[in-house]
C-alpha atoms as a printed R data frame, in Angstrom:
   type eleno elety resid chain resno       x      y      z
1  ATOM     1    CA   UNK     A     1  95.987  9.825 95.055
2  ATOM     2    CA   UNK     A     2  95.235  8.572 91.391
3  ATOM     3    CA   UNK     A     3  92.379 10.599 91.532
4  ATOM     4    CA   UNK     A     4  94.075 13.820 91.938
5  ATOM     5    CA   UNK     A     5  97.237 12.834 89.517
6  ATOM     6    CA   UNK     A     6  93.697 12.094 86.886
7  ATOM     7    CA   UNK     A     7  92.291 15.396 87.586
8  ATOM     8    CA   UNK     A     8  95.314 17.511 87.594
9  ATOM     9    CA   UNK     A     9  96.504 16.034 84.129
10 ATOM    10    CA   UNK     A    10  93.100 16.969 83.104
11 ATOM    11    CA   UNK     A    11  93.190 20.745 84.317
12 ATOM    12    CA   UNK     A    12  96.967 21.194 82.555
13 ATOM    13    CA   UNK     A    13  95.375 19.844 79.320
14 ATOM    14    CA   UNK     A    14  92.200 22.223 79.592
15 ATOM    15    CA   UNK     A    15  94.628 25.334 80.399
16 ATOM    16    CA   UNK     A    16  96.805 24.210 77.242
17 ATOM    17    CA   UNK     A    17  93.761 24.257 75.120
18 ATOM    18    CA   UNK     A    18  92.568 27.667 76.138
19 ATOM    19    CA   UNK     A    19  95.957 29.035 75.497
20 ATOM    20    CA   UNK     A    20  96.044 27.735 72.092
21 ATOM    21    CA   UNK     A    21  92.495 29.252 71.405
22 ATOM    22    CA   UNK     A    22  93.562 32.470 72.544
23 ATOM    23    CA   UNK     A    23  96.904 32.233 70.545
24 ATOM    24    CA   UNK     A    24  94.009 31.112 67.120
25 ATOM    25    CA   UNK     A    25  91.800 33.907 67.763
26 ATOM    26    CA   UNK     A    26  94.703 36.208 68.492
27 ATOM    27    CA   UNK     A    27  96.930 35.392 65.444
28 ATOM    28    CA   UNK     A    28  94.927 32.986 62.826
29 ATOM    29    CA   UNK     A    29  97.604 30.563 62.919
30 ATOM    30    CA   UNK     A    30  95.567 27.345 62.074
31 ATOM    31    CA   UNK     A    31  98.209 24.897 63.800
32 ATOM    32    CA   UNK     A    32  96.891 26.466 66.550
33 ATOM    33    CA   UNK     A    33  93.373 25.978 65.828
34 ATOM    34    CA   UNK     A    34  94.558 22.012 65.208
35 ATOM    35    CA   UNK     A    35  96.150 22.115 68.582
36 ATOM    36    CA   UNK     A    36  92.943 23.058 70.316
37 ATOM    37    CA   UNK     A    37  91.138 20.464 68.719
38 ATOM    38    CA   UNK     A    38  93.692 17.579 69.779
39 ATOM    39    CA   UNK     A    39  93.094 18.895 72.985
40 ATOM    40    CA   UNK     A    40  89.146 19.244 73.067
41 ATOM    41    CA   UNK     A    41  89.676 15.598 72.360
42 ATOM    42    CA   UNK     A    42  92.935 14.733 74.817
43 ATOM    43    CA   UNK     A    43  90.611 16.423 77.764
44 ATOM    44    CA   UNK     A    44  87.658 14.300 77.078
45 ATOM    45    CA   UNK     A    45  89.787 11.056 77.143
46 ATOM    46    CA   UNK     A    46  91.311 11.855 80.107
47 ATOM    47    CA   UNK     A    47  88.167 13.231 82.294
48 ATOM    48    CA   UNK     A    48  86.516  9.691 81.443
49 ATOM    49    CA   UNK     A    49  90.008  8.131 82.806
50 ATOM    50    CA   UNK     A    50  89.815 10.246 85.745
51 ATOM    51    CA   UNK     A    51  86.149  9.044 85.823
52 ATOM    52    CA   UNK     A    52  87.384  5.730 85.573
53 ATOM    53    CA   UNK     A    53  89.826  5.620 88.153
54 ATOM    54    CA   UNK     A    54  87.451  5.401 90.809
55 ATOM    55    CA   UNK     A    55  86.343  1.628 89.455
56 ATOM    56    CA   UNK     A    56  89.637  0.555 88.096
57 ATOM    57    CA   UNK     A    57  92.973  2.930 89.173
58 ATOM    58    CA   UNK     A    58  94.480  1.163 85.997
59 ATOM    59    CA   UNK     A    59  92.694  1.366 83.381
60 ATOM    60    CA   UNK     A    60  91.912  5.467 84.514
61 ATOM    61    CA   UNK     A    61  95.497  6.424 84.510
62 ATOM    62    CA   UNK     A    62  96.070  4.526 81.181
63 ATOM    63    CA   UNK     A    63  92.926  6.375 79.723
64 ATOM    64    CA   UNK     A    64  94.892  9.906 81.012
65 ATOM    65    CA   UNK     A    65  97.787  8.313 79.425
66 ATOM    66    CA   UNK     A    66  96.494  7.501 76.371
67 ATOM    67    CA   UNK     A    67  94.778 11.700 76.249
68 ATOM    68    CA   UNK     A    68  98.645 13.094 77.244
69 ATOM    69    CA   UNK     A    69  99.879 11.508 74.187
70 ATOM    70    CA   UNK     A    70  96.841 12.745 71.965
71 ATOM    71    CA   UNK     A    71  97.591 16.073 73.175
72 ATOM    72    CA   UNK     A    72 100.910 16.477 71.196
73 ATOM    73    CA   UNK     A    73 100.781 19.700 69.265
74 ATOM    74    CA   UNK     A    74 103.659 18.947 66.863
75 ATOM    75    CA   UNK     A    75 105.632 21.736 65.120
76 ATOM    76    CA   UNK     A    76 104.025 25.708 65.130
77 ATOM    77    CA   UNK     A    77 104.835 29.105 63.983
78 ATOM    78    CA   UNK     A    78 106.863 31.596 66.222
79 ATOM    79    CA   UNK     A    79 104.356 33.844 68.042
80 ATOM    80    CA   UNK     A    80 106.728 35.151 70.260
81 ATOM    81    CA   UNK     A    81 108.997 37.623 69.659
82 ATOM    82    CA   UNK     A    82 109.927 39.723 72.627
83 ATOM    83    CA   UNK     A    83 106.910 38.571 75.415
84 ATOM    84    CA   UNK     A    84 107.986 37.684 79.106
85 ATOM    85    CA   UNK     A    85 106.981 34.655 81.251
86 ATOM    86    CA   UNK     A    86 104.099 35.822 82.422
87 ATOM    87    CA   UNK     A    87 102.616 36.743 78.922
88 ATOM    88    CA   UNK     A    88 104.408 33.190 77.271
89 ATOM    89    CA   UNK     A    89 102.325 31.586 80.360
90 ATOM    90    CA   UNK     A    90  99.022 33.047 79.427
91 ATOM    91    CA   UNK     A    91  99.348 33.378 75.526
92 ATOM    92    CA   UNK     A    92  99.413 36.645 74.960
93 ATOM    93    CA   UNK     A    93 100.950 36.858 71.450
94 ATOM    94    CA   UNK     A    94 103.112 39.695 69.832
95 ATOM    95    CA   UNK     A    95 101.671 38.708 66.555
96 ATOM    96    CA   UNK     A    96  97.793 40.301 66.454
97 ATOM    97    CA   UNK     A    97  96.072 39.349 62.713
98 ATOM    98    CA   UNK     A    98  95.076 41.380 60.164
99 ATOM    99    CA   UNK     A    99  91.787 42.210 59.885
């Protein structure tokens, strides 16, 4: 069971981080670029917990605990203005930049 609590906090950090690359590439907000970084890092922290929690259930799940709370994003700029769920869900901005 740890296991699969490891590798599912693992795949919701990995789908955050490709969200906020698409939202960088789509808008050039750099917050968002910063956000993709804490959570290039948050991801590797928590696969070696998940790694871990095969020797030691412990010390994994307080290796993925210690990656959830690098994964903070902190405060960004509005992106959305007028997108639905679906679009919120897979970051598809309003906001395209300016090239």
């Amino acid at each position: 069971m740890y296991l699969e609590i490891a590798m599912f906090a693992y795949f919701v950090v990995l789908f955050l981080t490709l969200r906020d690359i698409r939202i960088f590439k789509r808008t050039g907000y750099y917050s968002y670029r910063k956000g993709a970084l804490k959570g290039l890092a948050a991801s590797s922290l928590i696969l070696i917990g998940a790694i871990a929690v095969k020797a030691k259930p412990d010390l994994g799940l307080l290796f993925v605990l210690i990656g959830l709370f690098v994964n903070r994003k902190g405060i960004r700029e509005r992106v959305f203005t007028s997108a639905g769920t679906l679009d919120r869900f897979l970051g598809k901005t309003d906001y395209v930049k300016r090239k």
